[in-house]
N, CA, C and O atoms as a GROMACS GRO file, in nm:
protein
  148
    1UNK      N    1  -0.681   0.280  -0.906
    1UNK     CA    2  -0.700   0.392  -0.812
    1UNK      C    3  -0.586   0.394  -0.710
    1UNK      O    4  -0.521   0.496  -0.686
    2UNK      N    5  -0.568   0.296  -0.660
    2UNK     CA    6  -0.479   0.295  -0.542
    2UNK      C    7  -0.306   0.256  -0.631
    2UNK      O    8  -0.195   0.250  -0.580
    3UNK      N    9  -0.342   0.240  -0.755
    3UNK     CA   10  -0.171   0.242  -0.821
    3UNK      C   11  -0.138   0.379  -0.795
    3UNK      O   12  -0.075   0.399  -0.691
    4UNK      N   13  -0.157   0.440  -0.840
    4UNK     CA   14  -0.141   0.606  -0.776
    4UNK      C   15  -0.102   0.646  -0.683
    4UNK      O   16  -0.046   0.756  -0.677
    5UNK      N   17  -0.116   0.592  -0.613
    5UNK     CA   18  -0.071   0.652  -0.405
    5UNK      C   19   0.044   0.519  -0.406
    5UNK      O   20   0.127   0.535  -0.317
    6UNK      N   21   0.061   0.423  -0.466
    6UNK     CA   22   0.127   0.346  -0.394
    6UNK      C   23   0.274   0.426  -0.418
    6UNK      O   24   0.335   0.462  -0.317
    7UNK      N   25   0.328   0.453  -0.545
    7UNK     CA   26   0.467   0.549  -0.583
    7UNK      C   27   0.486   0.636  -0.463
    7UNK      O   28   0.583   0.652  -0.388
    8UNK      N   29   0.332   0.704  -0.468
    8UNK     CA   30   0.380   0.827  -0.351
    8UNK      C   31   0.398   0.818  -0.255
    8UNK      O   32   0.480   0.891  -0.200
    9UNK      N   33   0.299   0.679  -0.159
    9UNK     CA   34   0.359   0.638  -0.034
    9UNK      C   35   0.523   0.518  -0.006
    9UNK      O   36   0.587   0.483   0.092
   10UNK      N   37   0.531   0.490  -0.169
   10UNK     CA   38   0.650   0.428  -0.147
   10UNK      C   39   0.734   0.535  -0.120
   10UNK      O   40   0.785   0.524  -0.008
   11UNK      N   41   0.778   0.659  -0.195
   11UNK     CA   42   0.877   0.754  -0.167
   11UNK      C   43   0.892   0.758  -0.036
   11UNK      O   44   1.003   0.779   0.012
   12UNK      N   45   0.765   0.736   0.054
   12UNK     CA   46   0.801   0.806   0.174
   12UNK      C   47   0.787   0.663   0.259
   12UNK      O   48   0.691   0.585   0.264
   13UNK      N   49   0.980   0.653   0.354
   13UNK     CA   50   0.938   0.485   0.408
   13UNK      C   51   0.893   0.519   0.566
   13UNK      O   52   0.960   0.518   0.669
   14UNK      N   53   0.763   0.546   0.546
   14UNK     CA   54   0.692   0.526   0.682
   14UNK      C   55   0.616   0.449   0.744
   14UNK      O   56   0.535   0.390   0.672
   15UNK      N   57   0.614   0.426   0.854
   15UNK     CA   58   0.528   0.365   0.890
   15UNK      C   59   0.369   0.324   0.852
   15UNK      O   60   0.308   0.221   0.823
   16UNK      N   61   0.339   0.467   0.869
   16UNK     CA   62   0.171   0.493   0.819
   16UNK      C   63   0.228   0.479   0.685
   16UNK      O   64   0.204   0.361   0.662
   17UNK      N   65   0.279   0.518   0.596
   17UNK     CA   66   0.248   0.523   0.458
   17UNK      C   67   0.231   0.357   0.404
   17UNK      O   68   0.164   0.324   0.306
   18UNK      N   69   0.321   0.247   0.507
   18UNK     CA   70   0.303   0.126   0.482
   18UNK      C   71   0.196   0.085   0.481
   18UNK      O   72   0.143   0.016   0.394
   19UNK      N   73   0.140   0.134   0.606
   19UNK     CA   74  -0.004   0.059   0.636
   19UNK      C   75  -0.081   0.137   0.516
   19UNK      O   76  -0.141   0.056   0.445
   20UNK      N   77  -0.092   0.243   0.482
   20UNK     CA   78  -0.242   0.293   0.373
   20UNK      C   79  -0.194   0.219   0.279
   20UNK      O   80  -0.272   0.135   0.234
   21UNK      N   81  -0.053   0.223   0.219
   21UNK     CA   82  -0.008   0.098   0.125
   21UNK      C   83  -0.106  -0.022   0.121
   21UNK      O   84  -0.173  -0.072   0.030
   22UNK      N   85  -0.088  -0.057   0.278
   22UNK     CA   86  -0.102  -0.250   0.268
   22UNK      C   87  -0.300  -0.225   0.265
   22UNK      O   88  -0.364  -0.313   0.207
   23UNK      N   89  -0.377  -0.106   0.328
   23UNK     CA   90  -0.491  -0.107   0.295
   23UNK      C   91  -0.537  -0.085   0.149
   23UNK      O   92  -0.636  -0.139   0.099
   24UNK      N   93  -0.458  -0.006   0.089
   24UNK     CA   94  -0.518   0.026  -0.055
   24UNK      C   95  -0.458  -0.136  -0.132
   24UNK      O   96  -0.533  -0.175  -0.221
   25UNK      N   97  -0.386  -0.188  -0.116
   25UNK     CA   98  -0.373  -0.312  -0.150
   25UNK      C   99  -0.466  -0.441  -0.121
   25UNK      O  100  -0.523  -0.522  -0.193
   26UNK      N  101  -0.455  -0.423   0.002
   26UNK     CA  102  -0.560  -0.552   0.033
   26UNK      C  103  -0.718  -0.537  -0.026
   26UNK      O  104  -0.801  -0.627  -0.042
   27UNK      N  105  -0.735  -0.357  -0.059
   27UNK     CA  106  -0.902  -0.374  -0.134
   27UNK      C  107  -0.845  -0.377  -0.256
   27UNK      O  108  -0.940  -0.375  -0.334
   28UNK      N  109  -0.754  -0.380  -0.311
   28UNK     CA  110  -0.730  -0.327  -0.477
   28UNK      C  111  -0.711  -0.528  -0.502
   28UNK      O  112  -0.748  -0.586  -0.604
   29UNK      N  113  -0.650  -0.592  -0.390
   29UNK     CA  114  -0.616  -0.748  -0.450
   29UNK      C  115  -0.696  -0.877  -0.324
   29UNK      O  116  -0.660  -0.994  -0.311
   30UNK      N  117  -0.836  -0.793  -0.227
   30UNK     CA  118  -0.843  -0.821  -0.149
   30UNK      C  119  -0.745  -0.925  -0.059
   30UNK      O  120  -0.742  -1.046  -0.038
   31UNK      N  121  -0.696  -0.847  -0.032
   31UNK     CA  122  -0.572  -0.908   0.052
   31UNK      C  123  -0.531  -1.070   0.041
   31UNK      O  124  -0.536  -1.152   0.133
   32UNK      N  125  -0.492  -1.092  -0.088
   32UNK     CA  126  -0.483  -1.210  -0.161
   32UNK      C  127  -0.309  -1.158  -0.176
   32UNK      O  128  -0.241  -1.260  -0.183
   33UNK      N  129  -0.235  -1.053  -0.182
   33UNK     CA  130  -0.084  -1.032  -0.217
   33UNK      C  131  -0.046  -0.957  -0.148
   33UNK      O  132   0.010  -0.858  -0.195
   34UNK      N  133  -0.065  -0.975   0.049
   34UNK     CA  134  -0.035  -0.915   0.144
   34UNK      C  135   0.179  -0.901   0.139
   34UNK      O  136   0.252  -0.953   0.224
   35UNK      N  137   0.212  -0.845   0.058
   35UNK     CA  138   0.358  -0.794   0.113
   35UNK      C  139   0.419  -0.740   0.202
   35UNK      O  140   0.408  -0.618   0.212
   36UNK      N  141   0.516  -0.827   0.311
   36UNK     CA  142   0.561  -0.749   0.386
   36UNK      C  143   0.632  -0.646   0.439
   36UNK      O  144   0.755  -0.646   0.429
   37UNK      N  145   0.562  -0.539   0.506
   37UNK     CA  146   0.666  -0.434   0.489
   37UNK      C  147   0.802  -0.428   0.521
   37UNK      O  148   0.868  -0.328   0.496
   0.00000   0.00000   0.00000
């Protein structure tokens, strides 16, 4: 679910788009593969 948004918020290098990034990540790997932005 959240593979999907991650492409689209990567295109865009924002701030917020990092963070919904690092949230749809941390539930998709419960924040077990926190990457820094």
């Amino acid at each position: 679910m959240g593979e999907k948004a991650v492409p689209l918020l990567r295109r865009r290098r924002t701030r917020r788009a990092c963070i919904s990034r690092h949230l749809e990540a941390a539930v998709d790997v419960s924040a077990r593969a926190w990457p820094p932005c």
